[in-house]
C-alpha positions in Angstrom: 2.0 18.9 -2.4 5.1 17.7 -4.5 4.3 14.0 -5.2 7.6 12.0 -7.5 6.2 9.5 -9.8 8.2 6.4 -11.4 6.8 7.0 -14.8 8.7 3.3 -16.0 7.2 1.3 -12.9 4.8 -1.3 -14.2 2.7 -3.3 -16.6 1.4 -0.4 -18.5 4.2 2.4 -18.3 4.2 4.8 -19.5 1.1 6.0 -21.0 -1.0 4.8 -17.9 0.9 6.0 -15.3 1.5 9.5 -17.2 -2.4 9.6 -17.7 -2.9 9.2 -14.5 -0.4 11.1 -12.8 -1.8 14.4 -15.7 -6.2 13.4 -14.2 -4.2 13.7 -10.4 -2.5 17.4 -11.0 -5.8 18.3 -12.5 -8.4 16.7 -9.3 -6.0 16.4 -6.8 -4.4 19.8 -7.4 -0.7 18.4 -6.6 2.3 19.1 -8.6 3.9 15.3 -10.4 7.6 15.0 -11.3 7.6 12.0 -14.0 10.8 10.2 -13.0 12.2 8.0 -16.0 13.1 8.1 -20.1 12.2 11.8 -21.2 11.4 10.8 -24.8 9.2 8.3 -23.6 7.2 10.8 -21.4 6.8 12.9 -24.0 6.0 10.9 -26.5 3.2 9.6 -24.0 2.0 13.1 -23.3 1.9 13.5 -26.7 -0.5 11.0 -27.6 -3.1 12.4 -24.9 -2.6 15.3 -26.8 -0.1 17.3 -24.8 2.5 19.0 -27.1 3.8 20.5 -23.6 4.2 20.0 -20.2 0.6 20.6 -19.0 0.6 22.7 -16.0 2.0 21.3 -12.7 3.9 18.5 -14.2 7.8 17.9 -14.4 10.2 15.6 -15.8 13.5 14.3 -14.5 15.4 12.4 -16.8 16.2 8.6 -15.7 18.2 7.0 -18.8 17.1 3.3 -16.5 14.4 1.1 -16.1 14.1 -1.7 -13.5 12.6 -5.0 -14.5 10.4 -7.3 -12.5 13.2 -10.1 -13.1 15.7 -7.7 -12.2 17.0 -8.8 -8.3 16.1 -6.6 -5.7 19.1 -7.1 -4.3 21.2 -6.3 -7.1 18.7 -3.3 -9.0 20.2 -0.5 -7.5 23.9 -1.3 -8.1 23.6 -2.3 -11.7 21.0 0.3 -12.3 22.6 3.5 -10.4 20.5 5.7 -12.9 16.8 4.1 -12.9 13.6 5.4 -12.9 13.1 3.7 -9.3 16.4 4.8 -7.6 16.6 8.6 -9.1 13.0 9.2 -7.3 14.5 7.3 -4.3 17.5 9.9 -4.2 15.2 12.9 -5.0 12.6 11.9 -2.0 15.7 11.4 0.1 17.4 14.6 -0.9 13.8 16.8 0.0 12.7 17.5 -4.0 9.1 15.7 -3.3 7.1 15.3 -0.6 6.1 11.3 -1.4 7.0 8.5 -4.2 4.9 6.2 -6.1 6.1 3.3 -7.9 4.1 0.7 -9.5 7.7 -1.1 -10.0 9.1 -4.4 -8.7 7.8 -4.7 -5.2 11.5 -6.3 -3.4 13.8 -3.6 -5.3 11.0 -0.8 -4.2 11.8 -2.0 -0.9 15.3 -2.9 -0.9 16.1 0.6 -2.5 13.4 2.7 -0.2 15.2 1.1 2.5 18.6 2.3 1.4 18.2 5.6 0.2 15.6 6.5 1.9 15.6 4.8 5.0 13.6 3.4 7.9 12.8 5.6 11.0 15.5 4.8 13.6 13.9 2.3 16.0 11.7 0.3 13.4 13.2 -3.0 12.3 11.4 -3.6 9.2 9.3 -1.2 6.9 6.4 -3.5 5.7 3.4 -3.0 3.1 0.2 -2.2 4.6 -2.9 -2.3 2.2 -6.0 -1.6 2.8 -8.4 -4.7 1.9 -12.5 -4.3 1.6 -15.0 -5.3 4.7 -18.5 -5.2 5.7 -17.3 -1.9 7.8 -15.3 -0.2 5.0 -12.1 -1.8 5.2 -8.8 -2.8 7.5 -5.5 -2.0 7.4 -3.4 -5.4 6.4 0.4 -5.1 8.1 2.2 -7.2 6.8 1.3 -8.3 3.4 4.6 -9.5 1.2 7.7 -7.3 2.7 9.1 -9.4 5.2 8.6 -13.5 5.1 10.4 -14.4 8.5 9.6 -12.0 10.9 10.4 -11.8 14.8 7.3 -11.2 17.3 9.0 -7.2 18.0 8.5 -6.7 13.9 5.4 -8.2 14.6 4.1 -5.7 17.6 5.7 -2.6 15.5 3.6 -3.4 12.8 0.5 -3.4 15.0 2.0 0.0 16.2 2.3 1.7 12.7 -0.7 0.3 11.5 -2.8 1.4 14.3 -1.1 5.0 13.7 -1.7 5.2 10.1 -5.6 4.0 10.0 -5.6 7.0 13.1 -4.0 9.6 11.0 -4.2 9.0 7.4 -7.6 6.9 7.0 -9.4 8.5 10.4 -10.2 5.6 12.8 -10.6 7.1 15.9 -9.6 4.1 18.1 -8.2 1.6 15.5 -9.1 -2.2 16.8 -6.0 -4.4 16.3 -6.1 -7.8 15.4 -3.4 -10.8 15.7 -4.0 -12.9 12.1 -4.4 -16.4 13.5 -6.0 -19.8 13.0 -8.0 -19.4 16.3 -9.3 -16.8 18.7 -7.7 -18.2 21.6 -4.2 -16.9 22.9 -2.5 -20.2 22.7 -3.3 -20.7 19.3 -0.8 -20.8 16.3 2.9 -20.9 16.2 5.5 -19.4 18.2 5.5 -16.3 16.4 2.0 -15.8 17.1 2.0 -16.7 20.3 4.7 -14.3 21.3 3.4 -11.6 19.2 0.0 -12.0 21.2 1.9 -11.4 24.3 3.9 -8.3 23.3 0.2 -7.3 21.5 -1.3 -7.5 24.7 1.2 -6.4 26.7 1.4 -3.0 24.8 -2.9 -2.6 24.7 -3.0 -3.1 28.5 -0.4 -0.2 28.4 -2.4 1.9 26.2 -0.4 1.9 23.2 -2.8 0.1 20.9 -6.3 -1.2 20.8 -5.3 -4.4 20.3 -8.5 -6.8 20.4 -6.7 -10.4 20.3 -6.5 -13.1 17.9 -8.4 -12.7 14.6 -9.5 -15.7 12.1 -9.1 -15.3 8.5 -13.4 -16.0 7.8 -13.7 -13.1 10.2 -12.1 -10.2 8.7 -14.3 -9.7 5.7 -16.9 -8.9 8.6 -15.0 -6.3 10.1 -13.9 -7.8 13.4 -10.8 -5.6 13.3 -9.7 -2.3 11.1 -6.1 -2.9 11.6 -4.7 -7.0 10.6 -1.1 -7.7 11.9 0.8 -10.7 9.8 4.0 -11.7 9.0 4.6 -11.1 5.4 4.3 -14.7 4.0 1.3 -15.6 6.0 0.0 -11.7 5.3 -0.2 -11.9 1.2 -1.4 -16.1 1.1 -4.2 -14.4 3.0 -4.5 -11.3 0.5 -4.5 -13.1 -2.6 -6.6 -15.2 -1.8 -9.1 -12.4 -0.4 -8.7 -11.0 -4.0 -9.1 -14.6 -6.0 -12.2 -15.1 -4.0 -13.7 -11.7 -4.7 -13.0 -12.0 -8.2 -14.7 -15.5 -8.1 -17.9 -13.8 -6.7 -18.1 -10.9 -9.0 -17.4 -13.4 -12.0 -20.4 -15.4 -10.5 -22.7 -13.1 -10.1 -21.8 -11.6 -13.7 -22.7 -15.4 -15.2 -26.3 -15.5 -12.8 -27.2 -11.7 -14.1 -26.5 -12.3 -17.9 -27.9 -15.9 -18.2 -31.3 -14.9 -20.2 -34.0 -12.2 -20.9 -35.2 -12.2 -17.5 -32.1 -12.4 -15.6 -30.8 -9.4 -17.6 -34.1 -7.4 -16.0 -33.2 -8.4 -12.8 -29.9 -7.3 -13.2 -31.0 -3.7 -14.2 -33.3 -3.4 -11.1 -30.3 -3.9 -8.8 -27.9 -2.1 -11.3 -26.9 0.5 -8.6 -25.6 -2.5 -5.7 -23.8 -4.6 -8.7 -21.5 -1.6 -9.6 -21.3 -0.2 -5.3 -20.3 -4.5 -5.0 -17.6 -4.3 -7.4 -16.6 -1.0 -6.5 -15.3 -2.5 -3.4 -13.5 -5.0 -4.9 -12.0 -2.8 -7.1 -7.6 -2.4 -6.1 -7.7 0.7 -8.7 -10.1 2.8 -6.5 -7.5 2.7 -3.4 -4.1 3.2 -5.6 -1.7 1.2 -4.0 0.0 0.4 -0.5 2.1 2.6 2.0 5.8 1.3 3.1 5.3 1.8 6.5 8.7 2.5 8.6 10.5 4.8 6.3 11.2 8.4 6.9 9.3 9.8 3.7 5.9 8.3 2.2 6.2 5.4 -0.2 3.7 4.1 -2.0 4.1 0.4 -3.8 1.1 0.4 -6.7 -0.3 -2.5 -7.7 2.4 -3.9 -11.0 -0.9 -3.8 -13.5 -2.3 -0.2 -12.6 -3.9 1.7 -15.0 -4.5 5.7 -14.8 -7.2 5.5 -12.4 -4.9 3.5 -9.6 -1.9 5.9 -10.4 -4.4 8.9 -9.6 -5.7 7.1 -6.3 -2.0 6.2 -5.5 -0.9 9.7 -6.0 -3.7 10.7 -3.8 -2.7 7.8 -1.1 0.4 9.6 -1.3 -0.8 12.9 -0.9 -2.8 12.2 2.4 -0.2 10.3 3.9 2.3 13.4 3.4 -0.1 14.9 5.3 -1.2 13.0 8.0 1.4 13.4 10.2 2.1 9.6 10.0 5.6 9.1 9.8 6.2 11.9 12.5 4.1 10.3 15.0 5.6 7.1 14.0 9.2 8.6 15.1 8.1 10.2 18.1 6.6 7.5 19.5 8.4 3.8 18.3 11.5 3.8 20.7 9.7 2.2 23.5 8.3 -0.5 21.3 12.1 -0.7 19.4 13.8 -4.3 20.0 10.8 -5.9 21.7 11.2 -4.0 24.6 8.0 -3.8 27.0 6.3 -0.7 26.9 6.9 2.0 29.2 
């Protein structure tokens, strides 16, 4: 497995993301292309203490870097030759078998949709995370991609999310679930009330496993492994998810390390602090699949360190190999548009 890596995406570029794409060749055993500013690669692998390529790694030269305050809409025409946009060409072209990125999310988009391109039949590609719960974790479609959606972007994203947690995270029989402020079918907006009916429509055709209307309190508990959203309702719900959880851990850290005694305690239940924070943790996943294109994306998280570019890289790898996007192509043209499933 060929993964392409955009060595100038992010907080911590380069030296993280070339750490951690040199600890994935070595686990993972795939081979990295480093896309971005030779000089700077080197000088990165040179202060892990690589005076040479280390086995199964490669650099292409990208002279450009895309900034987060650089427009999305405008990044790819002003920066023809960036890091981003010469691993987009090189996915496109069939020189890697995925791309990670832990660059501007909109440009990552915007260009992934260009060069690479979305499977014909799906309207929108959108970011699909996978957030912690009691049962291991769900699939969150959409979280951030697209803020106005239509109820069909809404029914394709239950589609592809129900095929990747299938193919690429191994749920047998994904449950689907409708993010909304009530269980009851009526409930919420238009959007959601349409959606619902497509939703439906689609499960009693045996598309989907689609369960009905989920509540935000409930999906910590596992009431669904794959969570449909529009984009702007999808990441309120996510960050806040992630502020909470961080609340919690900070909490408990405080309780544990307030005196001699709480200190003992905290060693006796050492082992389910560090499982707790483990799930919490957005570095042990990697990142999110773009879900829709016709080669594997993955959007890392802007502040990932070596340890989320290895789990991205092998995100990427197991979507490559999933068979995702192929079952995705085969199978979205009677769900393109809206139409009612055959």
């Amino acid at each position: 497995m060929h993964i392409l890596v955009d060595a100038m995406g992010g907080d911590n570029a380069p030296l993280e993301i070339v750490k951690g794409a040199v600890e994935a060749v070595s686990e993972l055993g795939t081979e990295v292309t480093l896309v971005g500013r030779g000089e700077d690669i080197l000088a990165a692998l040179h202060r892990l203490g690589y005076d040479d390529l280390p086995a199964g790694v490669s650099v292409s030269h990208a002279s450009q870097v895309v900034e987060m305050t650089d427009s999305p809409a405008v990044s790819g025409k002003e920066k023809p030759d960036s890091s981003m946009a010469v691993g987009l060409r090189m996915l496109a072209a069939g020189d890697g078998d995925a791309f990670v990125s832990a660059g501007s999310t909109g440009a990552l988009l915007a260009g992934a949709s260009l060069t690479v391109k979305r499977i014909k039949g799906v309207r929108r590609a959108a970011l699909a995370p996978v957030i912690p719960t009691k049962s291991g974790g769900a699939l969150l479609i959409d979280c951030g991609a697209n803020l106005e959606c239509k109820p069909e972007y809404l029914l394709q994203f239950g589609y592809m999310g129900s095929l990747y947690a299938r193919k690429a995270l191994g749920v047998e029989a994904p449950r689907v679930g409708l993010l909304n402020i009530g269980t009851e079918a009526a409930k919420g907006p238009e959007l959601q009330k349409e959606a619902y009916k497509l939703l439906l429509e689609a499960g009693r055709a045996g598309l989907l496993n689609f369960t009905g209307n989920i509540e935000g309190r409930d999906v910590a508990f596992g009431a669904a492994d794959v969570i449909v959203s529009d984009g702007y309702s999808g990441n309120i719900f996510l960050k806040t998810m992630e502020g909470v959880g961080l609340y919690f851990a900070d909490m408990l850290k405080g309780l544990f390390y307030r005196n001699a005694l709480t200190k003992v305690s905290a060693l006796m239940v050492k082992s389910g602090l560090r499982a707790f924070k483990k799930t919490l943790d957005y570095t042990e996943t990697g990142g999110s699949p773009l879900l829709g294109l016709q080669m594997p994306v993955i959007k890392a998280h802007g502040s990932s360190n070596a340890k989320a570019v290895k789990n991205a890289i092998r995100q990427a790898r197991d979507f490559s190999a999933g068979g995702v996007i192929g079952a995705i192509a085969e199978n979205i043209p009677s769900l393109a548009a809206g139409e009612e499933p055959a």
